[in-house]
C-alpha positions in Angstrom: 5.0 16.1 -46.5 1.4 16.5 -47.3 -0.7 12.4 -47.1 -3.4 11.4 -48.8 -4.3 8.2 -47.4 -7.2 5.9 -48.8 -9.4 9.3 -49.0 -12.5 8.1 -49.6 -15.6 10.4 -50.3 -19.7 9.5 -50.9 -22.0 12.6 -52.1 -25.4 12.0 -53.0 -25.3 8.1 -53.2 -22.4 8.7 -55.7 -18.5 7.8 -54.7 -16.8 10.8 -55.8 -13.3 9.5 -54.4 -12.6 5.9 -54.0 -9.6 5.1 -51.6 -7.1 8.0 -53.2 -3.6 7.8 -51.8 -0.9 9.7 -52.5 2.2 11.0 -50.8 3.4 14.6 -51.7 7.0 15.5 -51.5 7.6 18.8 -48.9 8.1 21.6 -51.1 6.9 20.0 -54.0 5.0 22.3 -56.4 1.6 20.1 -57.6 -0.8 20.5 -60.3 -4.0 18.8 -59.1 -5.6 17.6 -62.9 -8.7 15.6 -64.1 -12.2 16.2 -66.3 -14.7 17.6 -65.4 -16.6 16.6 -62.2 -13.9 13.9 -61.6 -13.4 15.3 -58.0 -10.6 17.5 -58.0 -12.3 20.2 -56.0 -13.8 18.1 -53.5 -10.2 16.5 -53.2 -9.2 20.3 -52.8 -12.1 20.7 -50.1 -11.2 17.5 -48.0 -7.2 18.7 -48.3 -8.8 21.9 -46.4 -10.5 20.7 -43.8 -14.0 21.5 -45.2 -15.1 18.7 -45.9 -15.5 14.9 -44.0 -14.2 12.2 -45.7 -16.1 9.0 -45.7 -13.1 7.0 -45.2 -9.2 7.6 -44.8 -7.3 10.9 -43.4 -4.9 13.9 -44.6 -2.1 13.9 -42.5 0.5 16.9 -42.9 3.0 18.3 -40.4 2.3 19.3 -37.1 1.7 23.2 -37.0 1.7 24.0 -40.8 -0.1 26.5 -41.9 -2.5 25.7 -44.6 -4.2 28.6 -47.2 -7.1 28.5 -49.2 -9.6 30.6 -51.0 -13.1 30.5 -49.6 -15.9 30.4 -51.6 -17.5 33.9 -50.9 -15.5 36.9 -51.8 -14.7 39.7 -49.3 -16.8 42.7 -49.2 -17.3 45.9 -47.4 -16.3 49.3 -47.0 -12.6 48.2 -46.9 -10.1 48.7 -49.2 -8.2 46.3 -51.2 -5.1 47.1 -49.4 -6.4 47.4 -45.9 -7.8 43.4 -46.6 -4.4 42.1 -47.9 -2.5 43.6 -45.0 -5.1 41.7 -42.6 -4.6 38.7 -44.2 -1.3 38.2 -41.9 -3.3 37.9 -38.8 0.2 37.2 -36.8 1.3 41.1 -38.0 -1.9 42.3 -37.2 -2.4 40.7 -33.8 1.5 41.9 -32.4 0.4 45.8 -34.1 -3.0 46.1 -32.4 -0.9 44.7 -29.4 1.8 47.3 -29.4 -0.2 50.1 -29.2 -1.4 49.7 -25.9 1.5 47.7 -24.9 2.8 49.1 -21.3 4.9 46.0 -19.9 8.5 47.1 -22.4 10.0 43.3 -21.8 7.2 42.2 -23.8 6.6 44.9 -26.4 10.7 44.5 -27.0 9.6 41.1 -27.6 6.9 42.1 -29.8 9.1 44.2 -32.0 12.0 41.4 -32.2 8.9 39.3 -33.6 8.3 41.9 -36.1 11.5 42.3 -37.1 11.3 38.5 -37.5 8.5 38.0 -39.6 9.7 41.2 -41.9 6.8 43.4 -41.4 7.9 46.7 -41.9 8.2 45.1 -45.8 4.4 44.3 -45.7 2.8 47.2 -47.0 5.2 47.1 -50.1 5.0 43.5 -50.8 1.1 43.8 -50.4 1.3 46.6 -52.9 3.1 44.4 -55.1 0.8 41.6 -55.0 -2.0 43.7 -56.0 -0.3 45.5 -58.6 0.6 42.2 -60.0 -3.0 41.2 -59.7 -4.1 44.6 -61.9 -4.6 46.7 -59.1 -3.1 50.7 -59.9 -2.5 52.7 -56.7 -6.0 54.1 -57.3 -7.4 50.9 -57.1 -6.0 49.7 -54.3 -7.3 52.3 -52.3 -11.4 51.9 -53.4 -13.8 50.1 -51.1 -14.2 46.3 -51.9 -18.2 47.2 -52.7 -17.4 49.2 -55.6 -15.7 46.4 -57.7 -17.1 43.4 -59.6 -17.4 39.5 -58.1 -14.0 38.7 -60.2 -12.2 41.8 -58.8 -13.4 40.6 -55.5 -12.0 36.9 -56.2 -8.0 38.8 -57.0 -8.2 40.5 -54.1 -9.1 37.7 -52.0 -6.3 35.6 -54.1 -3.8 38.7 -53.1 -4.8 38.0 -49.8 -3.5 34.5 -49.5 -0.9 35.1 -51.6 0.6 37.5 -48.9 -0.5 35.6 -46.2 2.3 32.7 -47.2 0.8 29.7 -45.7 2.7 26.3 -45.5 0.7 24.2 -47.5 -1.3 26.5 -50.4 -4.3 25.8 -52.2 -5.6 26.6 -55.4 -8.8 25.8 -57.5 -8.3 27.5 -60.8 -6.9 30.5 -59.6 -6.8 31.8 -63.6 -10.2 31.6 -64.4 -11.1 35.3 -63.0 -7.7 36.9 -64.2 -6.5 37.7 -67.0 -3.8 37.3 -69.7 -1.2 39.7 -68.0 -2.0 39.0 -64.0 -1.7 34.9 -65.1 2.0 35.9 -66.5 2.6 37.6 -62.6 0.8 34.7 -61.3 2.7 32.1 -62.7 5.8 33.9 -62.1 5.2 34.4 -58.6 4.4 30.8 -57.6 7.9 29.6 -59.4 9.7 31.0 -56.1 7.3 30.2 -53.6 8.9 28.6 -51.2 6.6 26.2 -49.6 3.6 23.4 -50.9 1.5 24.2 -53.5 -1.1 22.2 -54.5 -3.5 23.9 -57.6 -6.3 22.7 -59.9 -5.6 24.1 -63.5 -6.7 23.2 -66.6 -4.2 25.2 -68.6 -0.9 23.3 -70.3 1.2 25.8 -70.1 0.7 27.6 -66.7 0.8 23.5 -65.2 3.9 23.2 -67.3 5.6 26.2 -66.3 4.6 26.4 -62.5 4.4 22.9 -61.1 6.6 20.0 -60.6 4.1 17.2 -59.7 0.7 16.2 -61.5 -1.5 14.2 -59.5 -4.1 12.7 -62.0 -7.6 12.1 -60.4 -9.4 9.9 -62.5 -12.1 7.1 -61.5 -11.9 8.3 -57.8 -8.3 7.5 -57.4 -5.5 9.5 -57.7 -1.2 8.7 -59.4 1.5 10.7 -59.0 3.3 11.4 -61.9 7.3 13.9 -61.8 7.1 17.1 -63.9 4.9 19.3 -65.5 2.2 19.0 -67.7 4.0 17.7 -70.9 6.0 14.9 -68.8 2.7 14.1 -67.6 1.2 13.2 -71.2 4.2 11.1 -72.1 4.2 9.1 -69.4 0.3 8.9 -69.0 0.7 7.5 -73.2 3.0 5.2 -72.2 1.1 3.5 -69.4 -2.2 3.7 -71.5 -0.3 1.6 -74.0 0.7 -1.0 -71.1 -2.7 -1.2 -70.1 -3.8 -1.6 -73.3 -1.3 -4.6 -73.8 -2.2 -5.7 -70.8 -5.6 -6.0 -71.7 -4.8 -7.5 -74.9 -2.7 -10.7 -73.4 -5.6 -10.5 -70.5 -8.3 -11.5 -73.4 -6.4 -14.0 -75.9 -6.2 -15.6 -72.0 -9.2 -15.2 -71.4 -10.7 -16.6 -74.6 -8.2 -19.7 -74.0 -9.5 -20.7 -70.7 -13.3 -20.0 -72.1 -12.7 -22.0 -75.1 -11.2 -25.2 -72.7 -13.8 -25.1 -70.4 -16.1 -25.4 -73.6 -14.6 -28.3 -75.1 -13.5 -30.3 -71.5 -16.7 -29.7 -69.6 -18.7 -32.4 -70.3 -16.0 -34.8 -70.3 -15.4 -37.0 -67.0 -11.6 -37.1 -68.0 -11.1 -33.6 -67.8 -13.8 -32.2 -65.9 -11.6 -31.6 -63.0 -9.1 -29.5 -64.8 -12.3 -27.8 -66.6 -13.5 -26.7 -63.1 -10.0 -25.6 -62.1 -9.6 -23.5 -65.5 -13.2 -22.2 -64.7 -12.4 -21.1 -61.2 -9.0 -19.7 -62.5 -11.5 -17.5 -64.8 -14.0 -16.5 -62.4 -11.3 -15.0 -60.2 -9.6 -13.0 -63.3 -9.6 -9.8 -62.4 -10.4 -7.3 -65.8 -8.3 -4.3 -66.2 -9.5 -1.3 -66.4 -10.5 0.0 -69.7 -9.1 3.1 -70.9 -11.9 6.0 -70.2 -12.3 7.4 -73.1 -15.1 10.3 -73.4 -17.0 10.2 -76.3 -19.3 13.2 -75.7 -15.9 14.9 -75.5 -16.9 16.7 -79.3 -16.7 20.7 -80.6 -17.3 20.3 -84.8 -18.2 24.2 -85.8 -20.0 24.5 -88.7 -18.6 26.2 -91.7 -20.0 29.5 -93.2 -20.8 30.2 -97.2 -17.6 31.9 -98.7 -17.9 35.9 -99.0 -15.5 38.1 -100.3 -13.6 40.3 -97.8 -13.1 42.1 -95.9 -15.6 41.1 -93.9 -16.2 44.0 -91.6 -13.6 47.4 -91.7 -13.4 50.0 -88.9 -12.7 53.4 -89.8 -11.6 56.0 -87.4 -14.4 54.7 -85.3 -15.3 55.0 -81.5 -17.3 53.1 -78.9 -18.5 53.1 -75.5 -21.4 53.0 -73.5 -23.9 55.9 -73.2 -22.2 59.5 -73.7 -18.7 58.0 -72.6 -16.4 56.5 -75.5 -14.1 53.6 -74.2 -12.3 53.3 -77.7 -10.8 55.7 -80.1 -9.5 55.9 -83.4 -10.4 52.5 -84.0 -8.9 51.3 -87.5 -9.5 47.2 -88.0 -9.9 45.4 -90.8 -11.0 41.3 -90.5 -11.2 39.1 -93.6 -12.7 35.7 -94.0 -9.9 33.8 -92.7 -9.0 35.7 -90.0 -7.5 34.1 -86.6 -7.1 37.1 -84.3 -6.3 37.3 -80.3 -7.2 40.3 -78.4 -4.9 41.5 -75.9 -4.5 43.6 -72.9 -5.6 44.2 -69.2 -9.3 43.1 -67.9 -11.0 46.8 -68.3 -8.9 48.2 -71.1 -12.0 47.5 -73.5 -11.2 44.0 -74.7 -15.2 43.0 -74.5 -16.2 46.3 -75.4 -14.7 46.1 -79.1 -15.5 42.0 -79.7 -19.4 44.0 -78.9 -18.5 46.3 -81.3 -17.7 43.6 -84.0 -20.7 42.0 -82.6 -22.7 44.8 -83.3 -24.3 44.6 -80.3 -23.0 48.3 -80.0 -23.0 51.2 -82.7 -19.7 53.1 -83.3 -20.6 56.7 -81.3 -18.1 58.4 -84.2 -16.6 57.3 -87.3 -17.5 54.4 -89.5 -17.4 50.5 -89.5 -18.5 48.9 -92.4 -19.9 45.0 -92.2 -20.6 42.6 -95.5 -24.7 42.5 -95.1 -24.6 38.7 -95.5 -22.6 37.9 -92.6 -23.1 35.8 -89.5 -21.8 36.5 -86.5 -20.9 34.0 -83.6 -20.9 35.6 -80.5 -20.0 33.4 -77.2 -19.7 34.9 -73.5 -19.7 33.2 -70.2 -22.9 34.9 -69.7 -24.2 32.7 -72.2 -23.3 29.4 -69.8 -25.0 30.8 -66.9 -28.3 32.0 -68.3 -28.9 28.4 -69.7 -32.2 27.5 -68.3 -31.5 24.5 -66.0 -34.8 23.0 -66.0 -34.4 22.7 -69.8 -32.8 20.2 -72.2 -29.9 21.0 -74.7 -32.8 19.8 -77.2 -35.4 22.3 -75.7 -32.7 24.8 -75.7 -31.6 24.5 -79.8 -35.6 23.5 -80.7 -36.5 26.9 -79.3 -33.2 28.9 -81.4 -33.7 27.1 -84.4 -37.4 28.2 -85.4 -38.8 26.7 -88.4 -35.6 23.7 -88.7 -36.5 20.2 -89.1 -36.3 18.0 -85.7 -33.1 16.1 -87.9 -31.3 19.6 -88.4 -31.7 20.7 -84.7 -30.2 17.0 -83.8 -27.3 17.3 -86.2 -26.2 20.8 -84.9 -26.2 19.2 -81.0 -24.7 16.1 -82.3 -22.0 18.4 -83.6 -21.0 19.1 -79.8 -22.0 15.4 -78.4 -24.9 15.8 -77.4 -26.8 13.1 -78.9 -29.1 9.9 -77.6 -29.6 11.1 -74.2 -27.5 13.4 -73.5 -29.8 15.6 -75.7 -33.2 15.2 -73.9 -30.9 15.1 -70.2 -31.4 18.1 -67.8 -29.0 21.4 -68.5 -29.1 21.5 -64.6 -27.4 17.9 -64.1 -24.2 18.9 -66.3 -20.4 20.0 -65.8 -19.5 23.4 -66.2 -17.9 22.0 -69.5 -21.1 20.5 -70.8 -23.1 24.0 -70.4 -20.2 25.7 -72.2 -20.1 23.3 -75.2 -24.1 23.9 -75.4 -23.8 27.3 -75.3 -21.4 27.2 -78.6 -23.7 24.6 -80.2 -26.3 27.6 -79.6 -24.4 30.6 -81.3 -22.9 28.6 -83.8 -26.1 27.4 -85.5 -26.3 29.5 -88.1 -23.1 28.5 -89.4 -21.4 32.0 -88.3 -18.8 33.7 -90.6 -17.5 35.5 -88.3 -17.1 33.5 -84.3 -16.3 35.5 -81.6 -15.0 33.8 -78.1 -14.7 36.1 -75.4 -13.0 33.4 -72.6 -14.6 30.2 -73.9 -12.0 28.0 -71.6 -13.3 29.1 -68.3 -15.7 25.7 -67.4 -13.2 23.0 -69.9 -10.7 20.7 -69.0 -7.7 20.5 -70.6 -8.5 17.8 -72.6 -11.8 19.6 -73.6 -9.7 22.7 -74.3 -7.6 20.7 -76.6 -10.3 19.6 -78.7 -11.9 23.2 -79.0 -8.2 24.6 -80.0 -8.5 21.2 -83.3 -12.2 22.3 -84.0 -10.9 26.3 -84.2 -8.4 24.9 -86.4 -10.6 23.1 -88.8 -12.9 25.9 -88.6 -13.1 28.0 -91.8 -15.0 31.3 -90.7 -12.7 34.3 -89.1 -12.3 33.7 -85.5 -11.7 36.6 -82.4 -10.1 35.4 -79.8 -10.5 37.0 -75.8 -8.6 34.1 -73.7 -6.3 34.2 -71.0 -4.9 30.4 -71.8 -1.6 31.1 -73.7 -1.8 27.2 -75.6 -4.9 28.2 -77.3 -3.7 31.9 -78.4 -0.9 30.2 -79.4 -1.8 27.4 -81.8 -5.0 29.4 -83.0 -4.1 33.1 -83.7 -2.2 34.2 -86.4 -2.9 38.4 -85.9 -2.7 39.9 -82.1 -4.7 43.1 -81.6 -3.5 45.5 -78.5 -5.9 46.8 -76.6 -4.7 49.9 -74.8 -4.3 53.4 -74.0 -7.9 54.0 -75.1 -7.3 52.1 -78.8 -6.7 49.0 -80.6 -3.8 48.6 -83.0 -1.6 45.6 -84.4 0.9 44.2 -81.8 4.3 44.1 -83.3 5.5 40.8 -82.4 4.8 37.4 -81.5 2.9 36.2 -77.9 6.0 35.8 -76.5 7.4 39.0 -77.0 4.1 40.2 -75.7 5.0 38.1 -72.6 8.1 38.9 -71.9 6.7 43.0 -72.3 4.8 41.8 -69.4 6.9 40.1 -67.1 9.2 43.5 -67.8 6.8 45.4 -66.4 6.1 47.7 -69.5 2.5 47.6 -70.0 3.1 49.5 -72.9 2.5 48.6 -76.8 5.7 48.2 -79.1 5.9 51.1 -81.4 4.5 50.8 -84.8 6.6 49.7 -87.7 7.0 52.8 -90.1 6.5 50.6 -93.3 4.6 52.0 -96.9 1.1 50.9 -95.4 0.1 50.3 -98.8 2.5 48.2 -99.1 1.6 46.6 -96.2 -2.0 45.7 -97.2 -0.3 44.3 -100.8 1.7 41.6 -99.0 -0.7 41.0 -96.3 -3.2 40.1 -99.5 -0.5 38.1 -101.0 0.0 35.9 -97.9 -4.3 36.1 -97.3 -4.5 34.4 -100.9 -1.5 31.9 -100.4 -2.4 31.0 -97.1 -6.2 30.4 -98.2 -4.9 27.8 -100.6 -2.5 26.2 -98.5 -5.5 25.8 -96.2 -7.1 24.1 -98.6 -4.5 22.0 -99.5 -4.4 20.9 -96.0 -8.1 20.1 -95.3 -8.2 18.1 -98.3 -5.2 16.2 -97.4 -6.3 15.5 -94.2 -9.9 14.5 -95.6 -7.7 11.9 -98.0 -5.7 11.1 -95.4 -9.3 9.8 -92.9 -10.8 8.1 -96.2 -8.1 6.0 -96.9 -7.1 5.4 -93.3 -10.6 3.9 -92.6 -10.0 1.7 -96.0 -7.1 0.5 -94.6 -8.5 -0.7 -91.2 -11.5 -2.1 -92.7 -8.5 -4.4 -94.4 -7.3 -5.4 -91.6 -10.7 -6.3 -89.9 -11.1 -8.5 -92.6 -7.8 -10.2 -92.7 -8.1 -10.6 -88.6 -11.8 -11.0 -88.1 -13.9 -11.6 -91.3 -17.2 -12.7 -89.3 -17.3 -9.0 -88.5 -15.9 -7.2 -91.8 -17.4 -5.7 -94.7 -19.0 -9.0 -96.6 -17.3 -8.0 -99.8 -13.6 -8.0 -98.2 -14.6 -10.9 -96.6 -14.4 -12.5 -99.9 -11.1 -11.3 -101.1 -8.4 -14.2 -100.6 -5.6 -13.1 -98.0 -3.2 -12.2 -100.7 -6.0 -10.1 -102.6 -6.0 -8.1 -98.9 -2.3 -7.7 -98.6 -2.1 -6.3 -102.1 -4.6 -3.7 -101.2 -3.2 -2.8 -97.7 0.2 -2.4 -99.3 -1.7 -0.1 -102.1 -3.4 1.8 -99.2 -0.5 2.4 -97.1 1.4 3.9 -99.9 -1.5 6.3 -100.9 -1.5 6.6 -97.0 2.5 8.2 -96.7 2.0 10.2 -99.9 -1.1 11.7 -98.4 0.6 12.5 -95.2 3.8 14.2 -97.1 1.1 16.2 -98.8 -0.5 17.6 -95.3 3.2 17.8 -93.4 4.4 20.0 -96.7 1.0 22.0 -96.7 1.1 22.3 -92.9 4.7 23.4 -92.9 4.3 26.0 -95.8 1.1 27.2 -94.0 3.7 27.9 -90.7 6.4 29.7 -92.8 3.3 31.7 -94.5 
C-alpha cells in the first residue's frame, strides 16, 4: 500500500499542498488528475523522493522498488536497446559478474538468479517495448545523439517500462508519443502487475488504464473508485451536496444574522443574542465550488467562401531535394473537420505545412481560394512566447493597425481579460501559454485552423472546452492529436498518413485502433466505388450537413436567449431588489405566466437542437 499522510508542501511563499492524505490500495492502478499548476507533479516529485515535504511523510512497503522518469533524457553514443537492457541493473550487475566469476557455488547461484528473474527473455521483451514505442529494428540500433528530445523521452519511458519497478510513476507519459505508441501504452499498463500512479489529462487513456482517480484540488487530495467517467459522476454528485450544503449553511446563516439584529440591543434577549452571535462566529463556510472563469477558447468565425477551399493534385513535398510525400490527392471544403493519422515521422506535420503553405509542393499542383486564412498552431508557438511580455503586448504587436478595443476582444475571446491581459507570459501554466498562442493565430478569423497537438500543456477540463469551441467553430479544421476524445467528438474525415502518401482511412477511429493494437500498421484498402460518384454524395451530405449545422447553432442560440429570459424570471420572483426594474413590476402571477410561456418555447427549442444534432450524427 502506497500512504500519503498530511503531505504538506511550501514553494516560493506559496502552499502548493496542504495536508494531502490518501491511502492507495496495493496493486491499484491510479490516475493522478487536477488543473493546471494544482500540484500534481510536485505530488509526483514528493511520491519519488525528490523532493522534501514541509510537513507529513510517504510511507510504502519496506524494499519496494519505486520507478520514475527523470527529468533529463538519456544521451550518448549508446543505443536505444543497449539503454533499455541497462535499465535492469539486477541483470546487468549478476552478467558483468559471471564473466569473471571463478568461485562455481556462486556463479550456479548467479545463473539460478537469472533464471529467476527471466533474463534470457530480456532482450526480446526490451525489443518489444521499443517497438511498441515506434522504434523499427533500425532504430533501435542508432546512437541516442542522433534522435530528437521526444525520441529521447520514449526511450527513457522504455526504459522504466522494462525495468518493472513496484510502485511506477508517470507524469504525462503521452505527451511525447503519439496516436499509435499511446494505443501500446495504454494497452501495456492494463496488465501491469504492480502500482501505478500517472498524471494524465486524457479521458479516455484515464478511463481505459486506471482504476483509481485521486483528485488534487486546493492542495488536498480524494480518492475516488474507477476511471475517469465514474470520477465525473460522482465528483457532480458531491458538487451538488456541497452546493446544498452551502445553500442550508446561508438561509442559517442569514437567520442567526437577522436575530442578532433585531435581539441585540434588548436586555431581555441579549444573552441569547451573544450566544447566536458566538454560534455564528464559529460557523465554519464551506468551500465554494472552484470554478475557473479564465477557463475560455471562443474561435472566431471566418467570411463564407465557396469550396473547395484548397485541392491537392498529384502533388509532392519535402524538404530540400528530398520529397517526404507523394501523389498527394486532398481536397478540403469550408466545413471540413479532418484528423490526421499515422506514426510520429510518417509526414503528418510535413503535409498540415503543406496546407499551411509554409512549404511549396516540389511536383504537381495544389490549388488554394486566394481569400483564405489560414490558422496555423504548433507547440513551437507556446514556447517562443516572449516571457517578459504580456498576452496584450503579444496580440498589440500581431494585430498592426487594430483598435486597442479589437485587440482586447480577441484576448477576451480566450480569458484573458482585466489583468490577466497586462500579467507576465512568464508567470503562467503551460495551459495559459497554449490558449495565447491560439488567441494569436486565430486573429484573423482563419478559414481554415490547423492544430498540430494543441492538448499537450491543457487539462482535461481545458481540453474539453477546446473540443465545444472546435465544435462551434465554423471554418474547416485539421486535426494532428494523439488524445482519442478530441479526434473523436471533432473529426468527421480521417486522413492516413503512410507509406510515403496520404489517402482517406476507410473506417471509423476505432477500426483504426483496433488496426493498431493488431499490429498491422498498414492502411485498409481503398473502396473500389464510381469516384464520381463518390464526390456527388459526399456534396450531397457537405450541403445537408451545412444546413443541419445551421439549424443547430441557431437552436442553441434560441435555446441561451430564452434560457437567460427565463432566469431573469425567476430573479425577479425570488429576489426583486436585484432584478431587472421592469420585471420587478410585474405581479407574481404576471411572472408565472411568462415562465410557463418561456419554458415551453424552452422544450420546443431543445427538440429542435436534439433532432438537428441527431440528424447531423446520422449525416
Amino acid at each position: 500500500m502506497l500512504n500519503l499522510n498530511g503531505i504538506t508542501v511550501r514553494l516560493g511563499g506559496r502552499t502548493i499542498l496542504d495536508g494531502a492524505s490518501a491511502a492507495l490500495p496495493p496493486g491499484s492502478r491510479v490516475g493522478l488528475i487536477g488543473r493546471n499548476g494544482a500540484g500534481k507533479s510536485t505530488m509526483v516529485k514528493v511520491v519519488a523522493g525528490l523532493l522534501e515535504p514541509d510537513d507529513g511523510a510517504v510511507e510504502m512497503p519496506r524494499g519496494a522498488r519505486l520507478g520514475y522518469i527523470a527529468q533529463e533524457a538519456p544521451a550518448g553514443d549508446a543505443t536505444p536497446f543497449d539503454t533499455v537492457l541497462a535499465a535492469d541493473t539486477e541483470r546487468a550487475a549478476l552478467l558483468a559478474e559471471a564473466e569473471g566469476c571463478e568461485d562455481m557455488d556462486r556463479l550456479g547461484d548467479i545463473h539460478e538468479r537469472l533464471i529467476a528473474i527471466d533474463a534470457h527473455a530480456a532482450p526480446a521483451r526490451a525489443a518489444r517495448i521499443l517497438v511498441g514505442l515506434g522504434f523499427d529494428a533500425e532504430m533501435q540500433q542508432r546512437s541516442l545523439d542522433s534522435f530528437s528530445g521526444g525520441w529521447k523521452m520514449r526511450v527513457a519511458l522504455a526504459a522504466l517500462l522494462f525495468s518493472q519497478p513496484d510502485i511506477l510513476l508517470l507524469d504525462e507519459p503521452s505527451n511525447h508519443l503519439d496516436l499509435e505508441a499511446v494505443m501500446w501504452l495504454e494497452d501495456f499498463l492494463k496488465t501491469y502487475p504492480a502500482t501505478i500512479v500517472v498524471v494524465s489529462h486524457e479521458r479516455d487513456f484515464l478511463n481505459n488504464v486506471v482504476d483509481h482517480i485521486l483528485h488534487l484540488q486546493g492542495g488536498k487530495v480524494t480518492l475516488y473508485v474507477g476511471g475517469y467517467d465514474a470520477f465525473e459522476r460522482q465528483r457532480a454528485e458531491r458538487m451538488a451536496q456541497i452546493a446544498a450544503a452551502r445553500a442550508n449553511q446561508e438561509v442559517q446563516r442569514a437567520k442567526l444574522q437577522d436575530y442578532i439584529a433585531r435581539n441585540s440591543a434588548r436586555a431581555s434577549t441579549a444573552k441569547q443574542a451573544q450566544s447566536r452571535a458566538k454560534m455564528l462566529a464559529k460557523m465554519q463556510p464551506i468551500a465554494e465550488l472552484a470554478n475557473d472563469p479564465t477557463l475560455s477558447f471562443d474561435f472566431p468565425n471566418p467570411s463564407e467562401l465557396r469550396p473547395p477551399l484548397i485541392t491537392l493534385d498529384h502533388a509532392s513535398v519535402g524538404y530540400g531535394d528530398t520529397p517526404i510525400l507523394h501523389r498527394l490527392n486532398l481536397r478540403l471544403d469550408p466545413d471540413d473537420r479532418i484528423a490526421l493519422l499515422g506514426r510520429n515521422g510518417n509526414g503528418k506535420t510535413t503535409l498540415a505545412r503543406l496546407l499551411a503553405a509554409q512549404l511549396a509542393p516540389m511536383d504537381g499542383a495544389m490549388n488554394a481560394t486566394g481569400k483564405m486564412k489560414v490558422g496555423y498552431f504548433t507547440q513551437y508557438q507556446v514556447e517562443e512566447l516572449e516571457a517578459d511580455d504580456t498576452p496584450l503586448a503579444h496580440m498589440t504587436r500581431v494585430m498592426t493597425g487594430a483598435s486597442p478595443a479589437a485587440v482586447r476582444a480577441q484576448l477576451g475571446r480566450f480569458g484573458f481579460s482585466g489583468d490577466r491581459a497586462t500579467a507576465r507570459v512568464g508567470t503562467m501554466s503551460g495551459g495559459e501559454r497554449a490558449r495565447l498562442a491560439l488567441a494569436l493565430v486565430t486573429r484573423e478569423a482563419p478559414h481554415l485552423l490547423i492544430l498540430d497537438e494543441p492538448t499537450n500543456h491543457l487539462d482535461v477540463d481545458a481540453r474539453e472546452a477546446l473540443v465545444q469551441a472546435l465544435n462551434a467553430y465554423t471554418g474547416a479544421v485539421l486535426l494532428v492529436s494523439h488524445d482519442r476524445h478530441m479526434l473523436e467528438l471533432t473529426a468527421d474525415r480521417l486522413v492516413l498518413v503512410d507509406q510515403g502518401t496520404a489517402r482517406e482511412f476507410d473506417g471509423s477511429l476505432d477500426d483504426y485502433i483496433a488496426l493498431i493494437l493488431a499490429g498491422d500498421g498498414k492502411p485498409a484498402a481503398e473502396p473500389k466505388a464510381n469516384k464520381k460518384d463518390e464526390r456527388k454524395a459526399a456534396a450531397g451530405r457537405r450541403e445537408a450537413d451545412k444546413a443541419l449545422r445551421k439549424q443547430a447553432r441557431d437552436a442553441e442560440a434560441e435555446l441561451q436567449k430564452l434560457t437567460a429570459q427565463r432566469s431573469a424570471i425567476d430573479q425577479a420572483m425570488f429576489d426583486p431588489k436585484g432584478a431587472d426594474p421592469a420585471l420587478a413590476k410585474l405581479t407574481m402571477t404576471d411572472l408565472m405566466k411568462r415562465r410557463a410561456d418561456l419554458t415551453a418555447r424552452i422544450e420546443a427549442a431543445e427538440a429542435t437542437w436534439l433532432e438537428a444534432s441527431e440528424a447531423l450524427e446520422t449525416v
